[in-house]
Each structure stands twice: as structure tokens, then as C-alpha cells.
PyMOL CGO cylinders between C-alpha atoms (Angstrom):
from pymol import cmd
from pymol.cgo import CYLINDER

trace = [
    CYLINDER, 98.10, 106.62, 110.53, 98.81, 105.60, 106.69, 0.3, 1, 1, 1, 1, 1, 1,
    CYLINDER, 98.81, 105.60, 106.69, 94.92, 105.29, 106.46, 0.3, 1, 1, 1, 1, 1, 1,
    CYLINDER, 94.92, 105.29, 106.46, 93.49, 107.92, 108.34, 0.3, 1, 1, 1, 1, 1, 1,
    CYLINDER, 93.49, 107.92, 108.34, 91.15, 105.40, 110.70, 0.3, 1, 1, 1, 1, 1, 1,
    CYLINDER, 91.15, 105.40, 110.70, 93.43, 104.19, 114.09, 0.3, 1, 1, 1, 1, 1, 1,
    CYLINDER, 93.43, 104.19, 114.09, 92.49, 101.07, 115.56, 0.3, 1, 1, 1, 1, 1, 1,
    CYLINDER, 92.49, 101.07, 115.56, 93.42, 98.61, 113.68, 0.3, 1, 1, 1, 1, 1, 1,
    CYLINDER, 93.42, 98.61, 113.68, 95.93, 95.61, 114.04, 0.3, 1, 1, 1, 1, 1, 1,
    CYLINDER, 95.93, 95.61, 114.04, 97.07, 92.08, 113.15, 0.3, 1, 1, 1, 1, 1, 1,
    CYLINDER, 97.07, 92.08, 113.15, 96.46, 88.82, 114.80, 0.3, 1, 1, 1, 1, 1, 1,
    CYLINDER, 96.46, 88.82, 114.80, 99.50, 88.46, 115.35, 0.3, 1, 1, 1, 1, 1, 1,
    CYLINDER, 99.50, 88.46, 115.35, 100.80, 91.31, 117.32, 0.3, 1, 1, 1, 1, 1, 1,
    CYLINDER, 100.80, 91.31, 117.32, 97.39, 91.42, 119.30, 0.3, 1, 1, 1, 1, 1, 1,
    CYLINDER, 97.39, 91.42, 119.30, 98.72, 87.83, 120.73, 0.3, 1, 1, 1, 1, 1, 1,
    CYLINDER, 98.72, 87.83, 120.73, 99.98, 89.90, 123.34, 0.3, 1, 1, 1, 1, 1, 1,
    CYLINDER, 99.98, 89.90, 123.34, 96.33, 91.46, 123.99, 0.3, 1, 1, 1, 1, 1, 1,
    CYLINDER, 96.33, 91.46, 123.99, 95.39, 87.95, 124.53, 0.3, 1, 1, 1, 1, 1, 1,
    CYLINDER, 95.39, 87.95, 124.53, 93.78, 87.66, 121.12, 0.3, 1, 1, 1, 1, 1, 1,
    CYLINDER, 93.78, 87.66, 121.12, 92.55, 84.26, 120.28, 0.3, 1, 1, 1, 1, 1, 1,
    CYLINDER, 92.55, 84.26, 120.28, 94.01, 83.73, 116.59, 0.3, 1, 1, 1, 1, 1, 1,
    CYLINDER, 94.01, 83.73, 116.59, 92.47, 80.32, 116.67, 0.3, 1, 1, 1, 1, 1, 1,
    CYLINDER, 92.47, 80.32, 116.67, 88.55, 81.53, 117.05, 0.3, 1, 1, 1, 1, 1, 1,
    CYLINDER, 88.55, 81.53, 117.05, 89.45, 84.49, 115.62, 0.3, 1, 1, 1, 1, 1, 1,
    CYLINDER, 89.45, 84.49, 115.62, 88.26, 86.49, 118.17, 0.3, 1, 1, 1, 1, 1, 1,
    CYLINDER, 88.26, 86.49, 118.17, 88.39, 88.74, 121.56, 0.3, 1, 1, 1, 1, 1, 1,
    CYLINDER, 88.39, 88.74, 121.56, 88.51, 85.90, 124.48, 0.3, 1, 1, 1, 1, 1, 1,
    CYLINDER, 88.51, 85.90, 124.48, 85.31, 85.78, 127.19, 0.3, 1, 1, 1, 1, 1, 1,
    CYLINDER, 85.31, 85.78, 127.19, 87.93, 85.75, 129.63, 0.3, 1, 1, 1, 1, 1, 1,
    CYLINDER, 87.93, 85.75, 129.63, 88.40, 89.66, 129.14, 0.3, 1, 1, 1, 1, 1, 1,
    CYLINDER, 88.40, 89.66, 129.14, 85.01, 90.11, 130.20, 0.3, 1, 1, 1, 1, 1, 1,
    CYLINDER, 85.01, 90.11, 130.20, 85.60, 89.13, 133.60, 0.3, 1, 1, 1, 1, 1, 1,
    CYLINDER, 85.60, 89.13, 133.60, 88.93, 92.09, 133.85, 0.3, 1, 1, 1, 1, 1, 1,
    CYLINDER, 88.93, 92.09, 133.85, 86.63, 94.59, 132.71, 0.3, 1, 1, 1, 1, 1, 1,
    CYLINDER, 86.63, 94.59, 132.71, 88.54, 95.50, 129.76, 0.3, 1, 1, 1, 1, 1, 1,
    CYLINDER, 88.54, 95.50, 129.76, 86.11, 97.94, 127.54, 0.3, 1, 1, 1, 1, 1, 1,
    CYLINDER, 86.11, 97.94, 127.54, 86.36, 96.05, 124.56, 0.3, 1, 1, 1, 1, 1, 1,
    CYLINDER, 86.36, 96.05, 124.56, 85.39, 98.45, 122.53, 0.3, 1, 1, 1, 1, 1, 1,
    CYLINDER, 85.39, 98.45, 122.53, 88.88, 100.26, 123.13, 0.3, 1, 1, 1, 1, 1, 1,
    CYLINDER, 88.88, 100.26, 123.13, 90.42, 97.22, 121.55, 0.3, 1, 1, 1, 1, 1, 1,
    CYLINDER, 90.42, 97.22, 121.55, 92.15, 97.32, 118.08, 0.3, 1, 1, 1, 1, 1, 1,
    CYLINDER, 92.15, 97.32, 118.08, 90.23, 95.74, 114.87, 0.3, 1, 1, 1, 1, 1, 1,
    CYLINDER, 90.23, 95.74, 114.87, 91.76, 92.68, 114.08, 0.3, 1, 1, 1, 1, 1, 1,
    CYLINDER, 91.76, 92.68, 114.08, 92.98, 91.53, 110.78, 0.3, 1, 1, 1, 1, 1, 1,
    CYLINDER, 92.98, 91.53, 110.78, 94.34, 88.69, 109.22, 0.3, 1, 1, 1, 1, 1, 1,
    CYLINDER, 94.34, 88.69, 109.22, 97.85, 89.71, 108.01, 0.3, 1, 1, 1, 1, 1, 1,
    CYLINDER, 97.85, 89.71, 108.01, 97.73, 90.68, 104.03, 0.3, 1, 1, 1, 1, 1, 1,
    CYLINDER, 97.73, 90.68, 104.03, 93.89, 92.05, 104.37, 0.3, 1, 1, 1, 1, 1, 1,
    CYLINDER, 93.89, 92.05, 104.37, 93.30, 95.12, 103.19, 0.3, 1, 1, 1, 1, 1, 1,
    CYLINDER, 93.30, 95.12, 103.19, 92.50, 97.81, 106.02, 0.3, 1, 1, 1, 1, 1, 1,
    CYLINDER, 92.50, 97.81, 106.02, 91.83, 100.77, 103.45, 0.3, 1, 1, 1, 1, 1, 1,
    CYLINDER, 91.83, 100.77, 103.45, 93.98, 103.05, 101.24, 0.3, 1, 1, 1, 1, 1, 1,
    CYLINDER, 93.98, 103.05, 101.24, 96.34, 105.96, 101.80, 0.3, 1, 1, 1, 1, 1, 1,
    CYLINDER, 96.34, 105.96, 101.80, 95.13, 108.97, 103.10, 0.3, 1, 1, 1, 1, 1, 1,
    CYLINDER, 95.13, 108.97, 103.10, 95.24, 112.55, 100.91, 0.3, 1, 1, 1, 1, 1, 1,
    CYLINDER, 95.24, 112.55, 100.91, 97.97, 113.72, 103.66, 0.3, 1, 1, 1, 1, 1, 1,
    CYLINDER, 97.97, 113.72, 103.66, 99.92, 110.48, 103.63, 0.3, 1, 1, 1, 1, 1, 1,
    CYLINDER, 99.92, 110.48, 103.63, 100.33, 109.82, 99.81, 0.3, 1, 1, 1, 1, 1, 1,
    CYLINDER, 100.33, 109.82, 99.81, 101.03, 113.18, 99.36, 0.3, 1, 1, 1, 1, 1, 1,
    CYLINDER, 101.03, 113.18, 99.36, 103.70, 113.38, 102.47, 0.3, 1, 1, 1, 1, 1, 1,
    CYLINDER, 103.70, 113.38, 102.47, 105.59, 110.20, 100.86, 0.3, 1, 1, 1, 1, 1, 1,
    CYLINDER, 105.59, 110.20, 100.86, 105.06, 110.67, 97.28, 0.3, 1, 1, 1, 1, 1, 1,
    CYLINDER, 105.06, 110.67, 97.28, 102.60, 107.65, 96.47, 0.3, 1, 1, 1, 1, 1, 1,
    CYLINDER, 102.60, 107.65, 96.47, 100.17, 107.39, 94.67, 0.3, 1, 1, 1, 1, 1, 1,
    CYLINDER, 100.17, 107.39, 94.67, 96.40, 108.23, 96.37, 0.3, 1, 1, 1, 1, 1, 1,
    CYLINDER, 96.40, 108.23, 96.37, 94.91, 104.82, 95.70, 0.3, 1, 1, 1, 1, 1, 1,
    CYLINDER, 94.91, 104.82, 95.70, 97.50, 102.88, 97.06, 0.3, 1, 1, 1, 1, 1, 1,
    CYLINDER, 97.50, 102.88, 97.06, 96.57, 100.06, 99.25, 0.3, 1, 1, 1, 1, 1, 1,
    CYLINDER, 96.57, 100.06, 99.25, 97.25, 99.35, 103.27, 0.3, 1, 1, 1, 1, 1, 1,
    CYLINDER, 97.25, 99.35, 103.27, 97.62, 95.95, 104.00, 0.3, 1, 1, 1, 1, 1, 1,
    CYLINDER, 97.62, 95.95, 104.00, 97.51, 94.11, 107.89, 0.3, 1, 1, 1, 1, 1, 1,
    CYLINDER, 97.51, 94.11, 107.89, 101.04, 93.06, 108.64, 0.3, 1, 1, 1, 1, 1, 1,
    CYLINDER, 101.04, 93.06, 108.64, 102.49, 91.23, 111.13, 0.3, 1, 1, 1, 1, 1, 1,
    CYLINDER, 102.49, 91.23, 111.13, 105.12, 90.94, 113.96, 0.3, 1, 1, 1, 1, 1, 1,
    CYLINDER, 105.12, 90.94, 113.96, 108.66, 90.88, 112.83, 0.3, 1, 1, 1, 1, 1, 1,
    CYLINDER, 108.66, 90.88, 112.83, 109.56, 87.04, 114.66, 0.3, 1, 1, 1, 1, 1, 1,
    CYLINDER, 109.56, 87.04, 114.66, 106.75, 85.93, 112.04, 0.3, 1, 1, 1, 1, 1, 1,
    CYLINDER, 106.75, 85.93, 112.04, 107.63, 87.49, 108.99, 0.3, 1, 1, 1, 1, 1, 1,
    CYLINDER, 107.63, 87.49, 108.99, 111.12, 85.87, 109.68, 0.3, 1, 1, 1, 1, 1, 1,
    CYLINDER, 111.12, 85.87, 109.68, 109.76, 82.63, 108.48, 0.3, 1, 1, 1, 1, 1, 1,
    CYLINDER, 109.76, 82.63, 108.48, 107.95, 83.74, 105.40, 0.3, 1, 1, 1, 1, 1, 1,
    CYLINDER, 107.95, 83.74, 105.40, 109.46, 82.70, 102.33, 0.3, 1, 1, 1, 1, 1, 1,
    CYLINDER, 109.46, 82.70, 102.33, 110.31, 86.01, 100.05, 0.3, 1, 1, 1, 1, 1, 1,
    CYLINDER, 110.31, 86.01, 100.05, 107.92, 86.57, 97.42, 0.3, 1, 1, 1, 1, 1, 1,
    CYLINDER, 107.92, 86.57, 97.42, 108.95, 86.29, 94.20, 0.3, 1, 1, 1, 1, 1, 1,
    CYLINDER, 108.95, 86.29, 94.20, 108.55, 90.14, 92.20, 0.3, 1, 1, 1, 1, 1, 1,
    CYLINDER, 108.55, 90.14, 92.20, 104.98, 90.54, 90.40, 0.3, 1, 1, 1, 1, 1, 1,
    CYLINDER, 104.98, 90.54, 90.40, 105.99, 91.08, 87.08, 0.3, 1, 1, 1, 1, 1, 1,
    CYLINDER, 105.99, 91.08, 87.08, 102.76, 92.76, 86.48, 0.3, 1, 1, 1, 1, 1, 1,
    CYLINDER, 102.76, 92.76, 86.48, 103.08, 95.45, 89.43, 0.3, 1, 1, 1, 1, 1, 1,
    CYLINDER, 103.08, 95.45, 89.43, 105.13, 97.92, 88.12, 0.3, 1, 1, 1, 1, 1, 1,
]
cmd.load_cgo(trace, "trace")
């Protein structure tokens, strides 16, 4: 919703599609259940850049228009990420 285009998701979280995050890809095995593919989410890498914020949505939370949407990822995941130190250059 933050950018406007739906469909879109992280590796991570489509683990539970069956997403294979080692090839990077929708499995051949889905073929075979008939899934419509097509009707699956865009996958990202968590941090890549899906777009920016739409009109509505920087307006509705007070950001600015350009401001980027990045992949995330599943909670149980982030847990182990170190914390990022602050960008001193990001204000």
C-alpha cells in the first residue's frame, strides 16, 4: 500500500509460499498444484528498493514524496540482525 503497486514481498516471508530463497525463485513443484503463478507476490531480497511513497501515503503520514520503500523481512529474522549504527549523514 505505501507504494501504490500490491504484489510485492520478501524472501523471507514468501518461505511459507514455498519460495526457494536458495535459487531465488518460484519452485517447478508449484506447477504440478496448479497454482497461477502469476497471482504470486514479486519477490525481493530484503533492503531492495520496491519504489517510493505514493502522493496519498506521504501526504497521509507526513513524509516526504520521494521517500524510499524498502523489502523487509519476517520479524524471527530481523531478531538476529545486529542494529545499525545511525547514518550520520541521513538527517
Amino acid at each position: 500500500m505505501l507504494t501504490g503497486r500490491f504484489g510485492h514481498s520478501d524472501y523471507n516471508n514468501c518461505l511459507k509460499l514455498g519460495y526457494d530463497a536458495e535459487a531465488l525463485r518460484w519452485p517447478d513443484w508449484l506447477d504440478s498444484l496448479g497454482i497461477n503463478q502469476g497471482l504470486l507476490p514479486e519477490v525481493h531480497k530484503p533492503g531492495d528498493e520496491i519504489g517510493v511513497l505514493s502522493p496519498d501515503m506521504a501526504k497521509t503520514f507526513g513524509l516526504r514524496a520521494d521517500t524510499r520503500v524498502l523489502a523487509g523481512t519476517t520479524d524471527g529474522v530481523a531478531s538476529f540482525l545486529p542494529p545499525v549504527p545511525p547514518n550520520p549523514d541521513i538527517a
